[in-house]
N, C-alpha and C positions, 0 to 999 in steps of 0.2 A: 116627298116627305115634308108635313111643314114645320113651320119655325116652333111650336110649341117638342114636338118630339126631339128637334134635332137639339134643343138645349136640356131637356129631358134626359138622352144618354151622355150628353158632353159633362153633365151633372154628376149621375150615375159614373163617370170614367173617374171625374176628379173627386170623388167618393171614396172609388177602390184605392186612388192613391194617398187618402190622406189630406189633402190640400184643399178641399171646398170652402171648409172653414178659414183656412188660412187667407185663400184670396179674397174671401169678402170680406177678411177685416182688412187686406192690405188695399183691395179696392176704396173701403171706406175713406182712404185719402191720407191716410193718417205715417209716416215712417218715422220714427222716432230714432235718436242717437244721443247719448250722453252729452252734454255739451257744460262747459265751463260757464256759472254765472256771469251775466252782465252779455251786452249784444255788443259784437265786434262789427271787424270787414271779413266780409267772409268771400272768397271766391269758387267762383260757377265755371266749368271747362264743358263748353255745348260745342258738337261734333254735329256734320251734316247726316248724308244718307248711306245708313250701311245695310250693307246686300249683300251676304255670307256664301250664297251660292258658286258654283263654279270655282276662280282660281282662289277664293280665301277657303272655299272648304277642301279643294286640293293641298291649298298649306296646311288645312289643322288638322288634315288626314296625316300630315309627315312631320306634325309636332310641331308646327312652326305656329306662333303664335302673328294675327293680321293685324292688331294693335301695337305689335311692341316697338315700332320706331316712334310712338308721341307716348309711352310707355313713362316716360317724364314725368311730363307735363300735366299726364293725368293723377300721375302718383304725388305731385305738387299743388293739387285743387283740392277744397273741402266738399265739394258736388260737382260729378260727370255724368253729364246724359249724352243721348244722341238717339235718332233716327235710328229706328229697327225695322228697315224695308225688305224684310220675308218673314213666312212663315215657319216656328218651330214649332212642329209637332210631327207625328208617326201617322195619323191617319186624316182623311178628309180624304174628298177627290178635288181635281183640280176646276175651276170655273170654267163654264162653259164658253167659245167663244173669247175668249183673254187671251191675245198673242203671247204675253209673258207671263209665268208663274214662275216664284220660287219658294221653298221649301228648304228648310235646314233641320237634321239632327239636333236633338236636346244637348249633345256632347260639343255642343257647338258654346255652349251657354256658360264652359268653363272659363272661357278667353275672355266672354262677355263682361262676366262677374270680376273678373280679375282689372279693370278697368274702370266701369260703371256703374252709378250706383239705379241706375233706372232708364228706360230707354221707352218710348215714342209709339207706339202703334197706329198713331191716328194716318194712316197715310194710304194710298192706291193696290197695295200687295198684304198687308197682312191677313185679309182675308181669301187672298189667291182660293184656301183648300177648305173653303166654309166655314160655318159658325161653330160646327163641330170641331174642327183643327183650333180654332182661335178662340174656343174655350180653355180646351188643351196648353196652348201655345200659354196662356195667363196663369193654370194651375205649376206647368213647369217655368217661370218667371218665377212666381212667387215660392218655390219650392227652391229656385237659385238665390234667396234674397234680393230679387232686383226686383224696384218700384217700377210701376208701370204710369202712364199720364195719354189721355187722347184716346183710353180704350176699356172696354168692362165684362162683366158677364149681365148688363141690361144699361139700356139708357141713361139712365141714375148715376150709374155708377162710372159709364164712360166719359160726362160732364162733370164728374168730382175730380177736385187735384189731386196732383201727389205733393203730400207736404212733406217741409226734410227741415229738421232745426238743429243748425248749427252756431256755436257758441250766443247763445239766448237768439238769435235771426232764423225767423217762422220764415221761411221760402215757399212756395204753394206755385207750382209747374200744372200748367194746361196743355194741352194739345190738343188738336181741329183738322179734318182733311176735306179738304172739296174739289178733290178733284176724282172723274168719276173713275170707279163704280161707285152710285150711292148706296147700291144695294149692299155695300160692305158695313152700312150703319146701324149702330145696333139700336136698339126697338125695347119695348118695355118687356119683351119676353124672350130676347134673342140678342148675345154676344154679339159685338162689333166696336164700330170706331164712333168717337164724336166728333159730327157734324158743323161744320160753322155755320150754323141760324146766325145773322147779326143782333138779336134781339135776346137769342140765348146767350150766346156769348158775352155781351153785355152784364148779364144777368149772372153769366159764371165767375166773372173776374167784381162783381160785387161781392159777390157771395165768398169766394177766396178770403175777402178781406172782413167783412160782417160776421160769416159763421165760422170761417177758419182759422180766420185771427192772423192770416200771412202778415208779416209787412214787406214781403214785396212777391208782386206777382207778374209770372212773367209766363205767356201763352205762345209756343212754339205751332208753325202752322204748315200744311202741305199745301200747295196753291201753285200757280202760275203758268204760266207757257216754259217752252222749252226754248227763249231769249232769255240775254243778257241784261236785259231791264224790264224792271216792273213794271206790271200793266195797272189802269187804274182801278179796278177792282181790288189787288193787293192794296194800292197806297191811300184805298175808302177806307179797308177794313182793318187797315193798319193805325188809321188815327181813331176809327171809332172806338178801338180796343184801349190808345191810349186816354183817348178822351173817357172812356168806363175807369181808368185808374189801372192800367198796367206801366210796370215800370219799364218795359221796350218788347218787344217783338221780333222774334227769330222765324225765320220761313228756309224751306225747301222743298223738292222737288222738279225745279228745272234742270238738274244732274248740271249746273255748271253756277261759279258766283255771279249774284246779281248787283245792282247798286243798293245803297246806303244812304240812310238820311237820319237825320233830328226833327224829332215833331215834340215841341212841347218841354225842347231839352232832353226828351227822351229817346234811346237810339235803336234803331228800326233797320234789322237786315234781315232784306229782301228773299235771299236762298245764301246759302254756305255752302252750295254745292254738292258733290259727290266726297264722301271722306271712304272707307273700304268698300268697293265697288267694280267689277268686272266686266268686259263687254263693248268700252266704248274704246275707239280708236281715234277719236278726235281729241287736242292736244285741250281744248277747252273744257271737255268733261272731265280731265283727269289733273284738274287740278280742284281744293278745296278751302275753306276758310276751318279752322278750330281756334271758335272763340275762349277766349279768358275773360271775364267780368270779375271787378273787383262789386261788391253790393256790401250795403249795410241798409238801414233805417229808412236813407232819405232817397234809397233806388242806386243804380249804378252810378259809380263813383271813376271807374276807369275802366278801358277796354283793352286789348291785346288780342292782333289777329295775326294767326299761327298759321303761314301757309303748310299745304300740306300737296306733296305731288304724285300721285299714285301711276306703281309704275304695274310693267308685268302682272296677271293676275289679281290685280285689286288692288294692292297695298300699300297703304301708302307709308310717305317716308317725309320727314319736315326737310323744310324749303326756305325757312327763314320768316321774317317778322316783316311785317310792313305797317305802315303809320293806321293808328286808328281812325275811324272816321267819326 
């Protein structure tokens, strides 16, 4: 089947529910929230990779919510996102050839919502169950109120941010995945993720600030090997992002924390690890970073990193505070 049919019925789906219209205005970039005149400090609570499948959907099959130990700290931040590393929707078939797929119920998306106000696609699994599932998986997002960032129903849409204003502070969140499948990329006619071009990107986090009017913009990324430290490909695309005018750079995907640095005054971390996540038995993937950014005007102002230790079935549970970097 090719890519014109298969966004043809994913179209058609989110039609019968109502929501076609919705997601491409929420696509459009735009999330708005009542905010108090005059631009404050506002704080940002960013979560690594979460993966619903297995032991957190066995908890939310028994009511158990896989958020509720940083349940805090998230209900203490003015914006929470994070890393949505599977697919929700009811149909698609799985990739062909992909040792891992996962897939999660819509009823998943209660816990989600209760937590976050937008969450990540741009990463290695959301397209596990096709362009048809991850049309789907955007219409039920936006039908949950939560912003989406790093993904669309057409290329356009997957390089536009998700902007979020909070007390007069334009925030404008991007997201990028390059690591493969590229074939998860969505195309001028076919849902998927956006791509890190270094030349697009460049070009997005201008644009954030030119047409979107952020004032601070901050581009979450999928990348790396599965080590403890950044390879230089990250630490290229990490200063070209801030040399384009982002005000720091959050990465994940190596399922464990990496190293940290300052470029520019601006602060750059490498992966934040695994935050709900199931699977690994090594003491190193089951630990994670959940960052707090203090931002205003002039970019982040202070940082606070929340360890996080995930025990049995995914879940993790806080761990204490250690010095910002």
């Amino acid at each position: 089947m090719n890519a014109r049919t298969w966004v043809w019925r994913a179209q058609r789906l989110l039609a019968a529910a109502g929501l076609i219209g919705a997601c491409l205005a929420a696509q459009a970039g735009v999330t708005e929230a009542p905010v108090a005149p005059g631009a404050g400090t506002v704080s940002l609570v960013v979560v690594g990779d979460i993966m619903l499948e297995d032991g957190p959907s066995r908890a939310m099959r028994r009511g158990q919510d896989p958020f509720a130990g940083f349940a805090k700290l998230f209900k203490e931040a003015d914006i929470r996102i994070g890393n949505l590393e599977c697919v929700v929707a009811t149909i698609g078939s799985p990739e062909d050839d992909k040792p891992n797929v996962f897939r999660v119920p819509p009823s998943t998306l209660k816990y989600v919502k209760r937590h976050l106000d937008a969450v990540g696609l741009a990463n290695n699994h959301s397209g596990d169950y096709g362009p048809q599932a991850f049309a789907q998986m955007l219409g039920l997002l936006n039908g949950a109120g939560l912003g989406v960032y790093g993904g669309g129903l057409n290329l356009t849409q997957a390089h536009t941010p998700w902007i979020v204003e909070r007390r007069g502070l334009r925030v404008a969140i991007l997201g990028y995945d390059e690591f493969q499948p590229r074939s998860f990329e969505a195309d001028t006619d076919r849902p998927g993720v956006a791509w890190s071009e270094d030349a697009q990107v460049v070009r997005d986090i201008q644009a954030a600030r030119s047409r979107w009017k952020a004032d601070v913009v901050i581009p979450i990324m999928h990348w790396g090997w599965e080590d403890p430290v950044s390879n230089a490909r990250q630490r290229q695309l990490a200063r070209t992002m801030i040399d384009a005018g982002a005000d720091a750079v959050i990465g994940g995907h190596p399922h464990q924390v990496q190293d940290t640095e300052r470029y520019q005054g601006k602060p750059i971390f490498y992966s934040l690890g695994n935050f709900v996540f199931d699977g690994f038995s090594d003491p190193v993937n089951n630990r994670g970073w959940a960052l707090r950014l203090e931002i205003d005007k002039s970019g982040v102002r202070h940082v606070e990193v929340h360890l996080a230790q995930i025990g049995p079935g995914g879940l993790p549970q806080p761990a204490g505070t250690v010095a910002a970097p």
